[in-house]
Structures are given as structure tokens and as C-alpha cells.
N, C-alpha and C positions, 0 to 999 in steps of 0.2 A: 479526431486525433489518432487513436488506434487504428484505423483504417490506412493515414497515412503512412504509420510504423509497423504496418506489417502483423496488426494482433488483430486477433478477431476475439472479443472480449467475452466470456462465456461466464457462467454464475459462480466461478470462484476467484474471477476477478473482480465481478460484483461484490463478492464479501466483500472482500478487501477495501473494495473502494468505500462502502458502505461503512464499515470501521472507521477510515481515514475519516471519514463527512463528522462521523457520530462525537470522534477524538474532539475532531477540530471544535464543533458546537459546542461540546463542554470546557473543553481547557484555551483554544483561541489560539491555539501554536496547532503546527501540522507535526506529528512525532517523528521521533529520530526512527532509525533503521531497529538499532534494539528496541525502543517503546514500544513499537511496531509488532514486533514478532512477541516481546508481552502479552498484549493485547490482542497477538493472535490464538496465542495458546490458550489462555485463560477464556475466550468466547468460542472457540470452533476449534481447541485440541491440538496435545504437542505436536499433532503430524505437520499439521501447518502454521508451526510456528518457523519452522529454519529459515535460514538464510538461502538455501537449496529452495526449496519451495518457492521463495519468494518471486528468484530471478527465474524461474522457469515460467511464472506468471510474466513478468515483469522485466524483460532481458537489458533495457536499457540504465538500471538500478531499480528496485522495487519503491524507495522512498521517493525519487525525481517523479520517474514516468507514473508513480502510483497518483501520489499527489497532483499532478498536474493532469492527469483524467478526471481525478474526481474536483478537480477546478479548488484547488486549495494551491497556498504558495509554497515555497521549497521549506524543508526544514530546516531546523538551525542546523547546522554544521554541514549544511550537505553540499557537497562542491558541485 
């Protein structure tokens, strides 16, 4: 899927996804965009908590394109 969008996925995409997997496991919902960047600070530090950070990962929304690499469904409110 990154392949066809143009990302070539490298180990800070890995967090990320890895996060998302970890969230989903415990709680059963895929996080919002703020839970997200929570849960980024608090495990791997406020640099890569932003909103900036995210979509530089992540250019087509960090929550959609995150979530649906790491094979989880869309989050609630996420259009």
C-alpha cells in the first residue's frame, strides 16, 4: 500500500504504526488524530507528537493512511 502512495516506509513510520497496532490491541478502537500524537509524546517525545511531524510521515492524513497501513479500521470521526 505505501508503495502504491508513493512512501517508502522507514523506522519512524514503523513507530507509528507499531503505536497504532499496540492502541488498537488494548483499547479496540483505532485513535483519533489527538489520541494519536498523545501517545506519541508520552512514548517517543514531544518532538514527535505534532501535527507537522505526523503529515510529513504520513501526507495523505496521518490517522487514515496511518491506520490503514498498519491494517486497522478508520477512526471515529475521521472523514
Amino acid at each position: 500500500m505505501a508503495r502504491q502512495d508513493g512512501v517508502d516506509l522507514e523506522a519512524a513510520h514503523c513507530e507509528v504504526i507499531l503505536l497504532l497496532r499496540n492502541y488498537y490491541l488494548e483499547y479496540r478502537i483505532a485513535p483519533a488524530l489527538r489520541v494519536l500524537k498523545r501517545k506519541l509524546g508520552e512514548r517517543l517525545g514531544p518532538e514527535k507528537a505534532s501535527t507537522r511531524y505526523l503529515y510529513e510521515l504520513f501526507p495523505f492524513g496521518p490517522s487514515k493512511q496511518a491506520c490503514r497501513y498498519a491494517g486497522l479500521p478508520r477512526p471515529t470521526g475521521c472523514v
